[in-house]
N, C-alpha and C positions, 0 to 999 in steps of 0.2 A: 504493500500500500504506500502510494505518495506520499511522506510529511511536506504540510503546506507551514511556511514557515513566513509572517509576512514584515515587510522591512518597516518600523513605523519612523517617524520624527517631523518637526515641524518644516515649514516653508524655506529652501536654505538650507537646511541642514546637512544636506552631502548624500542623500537616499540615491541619487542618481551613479553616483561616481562610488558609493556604497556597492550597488545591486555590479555594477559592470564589473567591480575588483572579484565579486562573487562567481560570477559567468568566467574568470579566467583562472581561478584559482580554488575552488571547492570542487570536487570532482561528484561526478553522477549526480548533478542538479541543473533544473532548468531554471531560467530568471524571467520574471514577466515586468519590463519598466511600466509604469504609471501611463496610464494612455493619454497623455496631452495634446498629442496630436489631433486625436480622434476628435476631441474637445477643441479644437481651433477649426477642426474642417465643415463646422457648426456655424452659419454666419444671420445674421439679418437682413433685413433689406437695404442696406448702409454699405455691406460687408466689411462688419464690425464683428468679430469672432465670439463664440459664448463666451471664450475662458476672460476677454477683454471685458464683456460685457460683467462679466459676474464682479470682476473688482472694481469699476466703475461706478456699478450701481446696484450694489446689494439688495434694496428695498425693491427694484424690479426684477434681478434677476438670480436673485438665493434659491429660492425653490424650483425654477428651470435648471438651475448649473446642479445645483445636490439630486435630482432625479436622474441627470443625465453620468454625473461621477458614481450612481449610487450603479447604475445598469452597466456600466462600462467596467464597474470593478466586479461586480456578478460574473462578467461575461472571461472576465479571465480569471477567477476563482475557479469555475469548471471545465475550463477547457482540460481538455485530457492531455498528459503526458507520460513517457515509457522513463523517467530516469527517477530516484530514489528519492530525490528534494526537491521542492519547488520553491522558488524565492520568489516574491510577490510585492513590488515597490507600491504600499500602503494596502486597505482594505475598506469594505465595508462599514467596518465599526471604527476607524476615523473619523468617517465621515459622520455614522451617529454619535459619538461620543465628544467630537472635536469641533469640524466644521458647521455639520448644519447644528448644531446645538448652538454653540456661538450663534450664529446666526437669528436660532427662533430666542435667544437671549437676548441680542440686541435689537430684535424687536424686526430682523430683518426676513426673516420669515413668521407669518402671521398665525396665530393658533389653529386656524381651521386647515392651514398647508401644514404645518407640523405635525396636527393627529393624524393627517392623511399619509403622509412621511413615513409616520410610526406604523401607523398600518400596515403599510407596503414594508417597512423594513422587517417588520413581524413575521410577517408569511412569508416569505421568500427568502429568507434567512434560517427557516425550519423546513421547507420546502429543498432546497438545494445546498449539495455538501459544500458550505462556503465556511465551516468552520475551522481556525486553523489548530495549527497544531505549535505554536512557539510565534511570539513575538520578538524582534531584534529592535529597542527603541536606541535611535541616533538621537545623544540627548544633548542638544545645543543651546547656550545662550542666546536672548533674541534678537542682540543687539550684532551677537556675531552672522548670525543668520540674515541681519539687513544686510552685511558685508558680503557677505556671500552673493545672493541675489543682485545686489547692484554690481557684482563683479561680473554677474551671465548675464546681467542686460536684456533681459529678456524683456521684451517689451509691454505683453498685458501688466506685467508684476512693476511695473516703473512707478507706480505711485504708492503701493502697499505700506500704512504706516507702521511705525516700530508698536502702536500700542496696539495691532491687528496680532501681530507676531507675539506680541508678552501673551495676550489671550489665549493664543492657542497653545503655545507654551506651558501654559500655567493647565489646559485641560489636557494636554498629553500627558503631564506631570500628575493630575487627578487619577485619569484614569491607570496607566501603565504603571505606576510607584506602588498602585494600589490592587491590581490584578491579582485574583487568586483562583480563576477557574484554568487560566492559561501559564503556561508558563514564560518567562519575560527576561531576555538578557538585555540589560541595560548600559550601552555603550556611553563615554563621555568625549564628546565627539566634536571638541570644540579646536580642536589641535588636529595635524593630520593624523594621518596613521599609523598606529602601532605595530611595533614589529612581530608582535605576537599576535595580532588581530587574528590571523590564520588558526592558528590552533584553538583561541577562544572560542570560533567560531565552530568549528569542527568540535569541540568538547561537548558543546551547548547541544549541538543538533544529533548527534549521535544518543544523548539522554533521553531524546524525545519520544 
């Protein structure tokens, strides 16, 4: 059976350059990056992109972007594969725990799109094997994380403030610090890379 093991950390944190050191060096694993792409090739009639749209303007568009991250991450949680491990850059339950919660906290998603959220996250979370088996949280400060980000330039993300970043920060740190039905190695991930990161990781998942 696959262990689905998925990469969590905030905006910035290094999940990307994370998952590819994985893909070249953990052997009998597959890696699935974060579909942003998939989320760009989404536009309006402006052709203005979702994932642009979503940081722009939260109050119009939180509950379009979190339905469309919520399906996109479903869809590579079950896709099948033939190798031992699957790495998984973020999940479902970021997105419940992390982003749309922030969201329907700040008021950016409205109660009646949140119970509907919760609904759909309900059933289709006990409906399809999306549970994992081991969380990897990349645990970064959020100021370091604004650094980061303004260093890839990416352009939807060019206005994200530092107090977007503490938020979610501070609910990664909620939920992952505090996990007890999963199990959770907790990287401190503000510095490059350890030279032992390799075996850490390899100890971790072999437990699982």
């Amino acid at each position: 059976m696959v262990k689905k093991i998925i990469i969590e950390g905030n905006i910035g944190s290094g999940k990307t350059t994370f998952v590819k050191y994985i893909s070249e060096n953990i052997k009998n694993s597959t890696v699935n990056y974060e579909p942003v792409a998939k989320w760009q090739s989404y536009t309006d009639e402006n052709g203005d992109n979702l994932l642009n749209n979503f940081y722009s303007d939260q109050n119009r568009w939180g509950y379009t972007f979190q339905n469309m991250a919520f399906m996109t991450r479903v869809q590579d949680m079950i896709k099948p594969c033939s190798t031992k491990y699957k790495f998984i850059e973020r999940s479902i339950f970021t997105d419940r725990n992390c982003f749309a919660l922030n969201c329907h906290e700040m008021g950016k998603i409205n109660k009646m799109e949140w119970e509907i959220y919760t609904d759909w996250f309900n059933w289709l979370s006990n409906e399809f094997d999306v549970k994992p088996d081991g969380y990897i949280y990349l645990r970064v400060q959020p100021n370091i994380c604004l650094e980061r980000i303004n260093k890839r330039n990416r352009q939807e993300e060019s206005g994200i403030p530092i107090e977007y970043l503490e938020n979610i920060h501070l609910k990664h740190d909620e939920w992952l610090l505090n996990e007890k039905k999963v199990p959770v190695l907790v990287l401190d991930w503000n510095c490059s890379f350890d030279n032992n990161v390799k075996d850490v990781i390899e100890s971790f998942i072999k437990k699982l």
